[in-house]
C-alpha positions in Angstrom: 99.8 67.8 115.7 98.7 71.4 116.0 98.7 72.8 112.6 99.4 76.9 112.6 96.5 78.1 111.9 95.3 76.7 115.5 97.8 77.8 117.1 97.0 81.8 115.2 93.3 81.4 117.3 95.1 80.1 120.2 97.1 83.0 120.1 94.7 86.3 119.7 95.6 88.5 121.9 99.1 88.9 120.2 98.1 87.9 116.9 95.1 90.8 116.1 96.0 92.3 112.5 97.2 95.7 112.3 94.4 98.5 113.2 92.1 95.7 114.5 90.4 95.6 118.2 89.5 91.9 119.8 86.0 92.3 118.9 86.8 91.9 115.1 89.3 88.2 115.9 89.1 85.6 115.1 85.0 85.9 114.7 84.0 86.7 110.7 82.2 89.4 110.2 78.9 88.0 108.8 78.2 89.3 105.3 74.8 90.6 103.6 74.4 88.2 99.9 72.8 89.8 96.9 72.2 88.4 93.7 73.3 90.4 90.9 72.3 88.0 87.9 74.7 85.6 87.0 75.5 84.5 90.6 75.7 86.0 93.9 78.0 87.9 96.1 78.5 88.9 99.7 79.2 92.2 101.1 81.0 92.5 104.2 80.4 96.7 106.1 80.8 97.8 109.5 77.8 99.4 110.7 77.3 102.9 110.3 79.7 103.0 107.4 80.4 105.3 105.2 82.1 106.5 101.8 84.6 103.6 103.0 87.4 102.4 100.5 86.0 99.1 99.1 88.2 95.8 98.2 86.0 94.0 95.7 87.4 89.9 95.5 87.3 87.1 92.9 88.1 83.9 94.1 89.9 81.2 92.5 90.1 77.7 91.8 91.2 76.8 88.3 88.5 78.4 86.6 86.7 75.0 87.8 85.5 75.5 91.6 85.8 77.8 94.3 82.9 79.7 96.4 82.7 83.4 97.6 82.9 82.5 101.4 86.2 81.0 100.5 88.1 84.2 101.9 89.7 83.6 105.0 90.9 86.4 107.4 90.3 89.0 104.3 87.0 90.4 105.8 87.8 90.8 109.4 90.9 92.7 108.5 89.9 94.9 106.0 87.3 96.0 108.2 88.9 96.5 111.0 91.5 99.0 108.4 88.8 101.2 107.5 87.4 99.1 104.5 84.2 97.2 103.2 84.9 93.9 101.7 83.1 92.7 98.7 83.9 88.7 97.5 81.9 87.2 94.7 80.6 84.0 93.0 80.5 83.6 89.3 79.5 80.4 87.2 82.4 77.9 86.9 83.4 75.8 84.3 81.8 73.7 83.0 78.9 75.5 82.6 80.3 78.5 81.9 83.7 79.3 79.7 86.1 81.8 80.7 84.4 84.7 78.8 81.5 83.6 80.4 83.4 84.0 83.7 84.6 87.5 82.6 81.7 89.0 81.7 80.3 87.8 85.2 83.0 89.6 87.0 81.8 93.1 85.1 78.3 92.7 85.7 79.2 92.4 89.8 81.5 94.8 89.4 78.8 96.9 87.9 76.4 95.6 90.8 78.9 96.9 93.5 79.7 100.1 92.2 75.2 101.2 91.8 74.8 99.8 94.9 77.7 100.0 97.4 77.2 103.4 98.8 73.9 102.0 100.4 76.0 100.0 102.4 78.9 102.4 103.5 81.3 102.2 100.5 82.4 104.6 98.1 81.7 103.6 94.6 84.7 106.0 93.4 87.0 104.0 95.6 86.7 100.1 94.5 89.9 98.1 94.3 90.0 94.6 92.0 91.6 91.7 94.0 92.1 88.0 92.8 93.8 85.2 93.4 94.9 82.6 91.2 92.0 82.5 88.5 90.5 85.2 90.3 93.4 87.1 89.7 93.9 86.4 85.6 89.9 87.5 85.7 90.1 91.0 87.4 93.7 91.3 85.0 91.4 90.7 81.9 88.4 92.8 83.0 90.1 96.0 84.0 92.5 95.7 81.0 90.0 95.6 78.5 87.8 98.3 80.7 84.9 96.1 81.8 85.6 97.5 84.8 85.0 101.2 84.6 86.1 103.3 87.2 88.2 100.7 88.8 91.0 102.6 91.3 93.7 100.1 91.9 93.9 96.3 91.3 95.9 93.6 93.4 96.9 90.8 91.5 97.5 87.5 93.2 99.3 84.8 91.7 98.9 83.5 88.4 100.6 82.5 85.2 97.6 83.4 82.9 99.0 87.0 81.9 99.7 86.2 78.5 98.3 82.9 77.0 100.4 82.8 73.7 103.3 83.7 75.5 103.2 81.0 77.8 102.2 78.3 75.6 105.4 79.6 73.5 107.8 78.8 76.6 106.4 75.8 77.6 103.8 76.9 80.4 100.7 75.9 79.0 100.8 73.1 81.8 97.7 70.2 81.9 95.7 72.7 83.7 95.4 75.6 81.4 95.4 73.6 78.7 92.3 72.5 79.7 90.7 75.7 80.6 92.6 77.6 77.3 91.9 75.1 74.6 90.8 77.1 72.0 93.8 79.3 70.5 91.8 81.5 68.8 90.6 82.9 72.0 94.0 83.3 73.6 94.5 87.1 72.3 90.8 87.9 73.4 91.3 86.2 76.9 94.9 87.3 77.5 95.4 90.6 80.1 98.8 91.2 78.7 96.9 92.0 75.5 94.9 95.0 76.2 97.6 96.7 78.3 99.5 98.8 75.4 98.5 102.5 74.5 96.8 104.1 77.8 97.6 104.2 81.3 96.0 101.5 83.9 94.9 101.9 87.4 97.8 101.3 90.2 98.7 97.6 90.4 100.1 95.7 93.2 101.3 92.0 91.7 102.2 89.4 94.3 103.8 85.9 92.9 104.5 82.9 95.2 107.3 80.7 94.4 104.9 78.3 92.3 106.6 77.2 88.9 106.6 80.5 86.4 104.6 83.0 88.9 107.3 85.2 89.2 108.8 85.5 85.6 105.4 85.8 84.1 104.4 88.2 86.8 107.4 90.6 86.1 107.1 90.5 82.4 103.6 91.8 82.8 104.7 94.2 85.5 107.3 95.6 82.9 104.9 95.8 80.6 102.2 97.8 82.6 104.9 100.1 84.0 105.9 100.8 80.1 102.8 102.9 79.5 103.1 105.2 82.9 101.4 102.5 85.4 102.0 102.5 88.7 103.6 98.9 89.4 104.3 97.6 93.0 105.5 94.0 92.5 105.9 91.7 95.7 108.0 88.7 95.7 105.9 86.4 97.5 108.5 83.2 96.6 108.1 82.2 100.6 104.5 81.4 100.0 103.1 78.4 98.3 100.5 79.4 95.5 97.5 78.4 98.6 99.9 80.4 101.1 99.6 83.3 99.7 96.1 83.8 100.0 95.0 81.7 102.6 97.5 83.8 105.1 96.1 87.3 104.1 94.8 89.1 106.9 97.1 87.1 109.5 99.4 88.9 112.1 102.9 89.2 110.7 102.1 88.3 107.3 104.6 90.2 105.1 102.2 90.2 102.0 99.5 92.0 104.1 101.7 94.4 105.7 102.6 95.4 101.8 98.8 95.2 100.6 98.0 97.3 103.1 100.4 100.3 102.4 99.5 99.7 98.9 96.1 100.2 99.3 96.5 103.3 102.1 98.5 105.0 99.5 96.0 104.4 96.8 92.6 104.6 98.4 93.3 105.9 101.6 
């Protein structure tokens, strides 16, 4: 059987991503890897860049697994729309907890921003993206302002907004309870809990059609929109929770078509 993603390669000429040229599909752009401490990341630049907008990526994976060359079509098409893409590791449970994993995300976050112009980016212009556990981390590190300077985030897909809440309704499923055992750490590892009394960067919130994305993702929404936020909220309920990310970057793809206007109308 020829799954779809064969048929996308078998397809390029009509299937190149908005703004891109054949030269950028279906080949990968191939990354430059730093270490920045903890773990390493990968940044993706066209040549000759610069002060480009910059799309700086967690991964995710339960907290549990997960690499930073996990990104799909994400590199080739933000490049070929006038971005650099950055996509990081970070240490993964077991060895590390999720405030481990957090403070990971700041200090490549604060590796980027020293260090991106070098490579054609604009340190001024850095957007948060994650998916899944990726996406509760960059929540929880912009919220609580470990990521300073931040210009818009893009939150993909999860449940983790607000860990008492959840747990009060019945979504603490096997999975976070595993990952969130401790509730004493709930309020310190919750996003939903730092967003009262100031103003956030724009956010874009997608939610596939997995059990409890989209009410959870609305309620934080509501919530960030409540203290002047700029909210864009996509219902992504035609996407599976892997759907959602694994398609960014494909022709057609609604959720990219709306990423990309977000981020145009944010970081140009």
């Amino acid at each position: 059987m020829i799954d779809r993603r064969s048929l996308i390669l078998a397809s390029m000429a009509a299937m190149l991503p908005l703004g891109a040229s054949a030269a950028w599909w279906p080949r990968q752009p191939a990354p430059k890897t730093f270490d920045y401490g903890p773990a390493k990341l990968d940044i993706y630049a066209p040549d000759g860049a610069t002060g480009l907008p910059v799309v700086f990526f967690v991964h995710g994976g339960a907290w549990q697994f997960g690499k930073r060359s996990q990104v799909n079509a994400k590199p080739a098409f933000l490049l070929a729309n006038g971005f650099c893409f950055v996509s990081i590791d970070y240490r993964m449970l077991p060895e590390a907890d999720v405030a481990t994993q957090a403070g990971d995300v700041e200090k490549a976050y604060a590796y980027v921003r020293a260090n991106i112009a070098r490579h054609g980016g604009d340190p001024n212009r850095i957007v948060g993206m994650g998916h899944s556990a990726g996406c509760h981390l960059i929540a929880l590190t912009s919220m609580r302002g470990g990521l300073p300077g931040i210009a818009a985030l893009i939150l993909d897909d999860t449940r983790a907004y607000d860990l008492a809440s959840l747990s009060r309704n019945g979504g603490l499923v096997r999975a976070y309870a595993r990952v969130f055992s401790d509730p004493t750490q709930w309020a310190a590892l919750s996003p939903a809990n730092y967003v009262d009394g100031h103003k956030h960067p724009p956010t874009f919130i997608a939610y596939s059609r997995a059990s409890g994305r989209g009410e959870e993702s609305k309620a934080f929404a509501a919530r960030l929109r409540a203290t002047g936020t700029k909210v864009t909220v996509f219902d992504g309920s035609a996407y599976t929770h892997m759907s959602i990310n694994r398609d960014f970057g494909e022709d057609g793809d609604a959720l990219t078509a709306a990423t990309l206007a977000f981020l145009k109308s944010t970081v140009g």
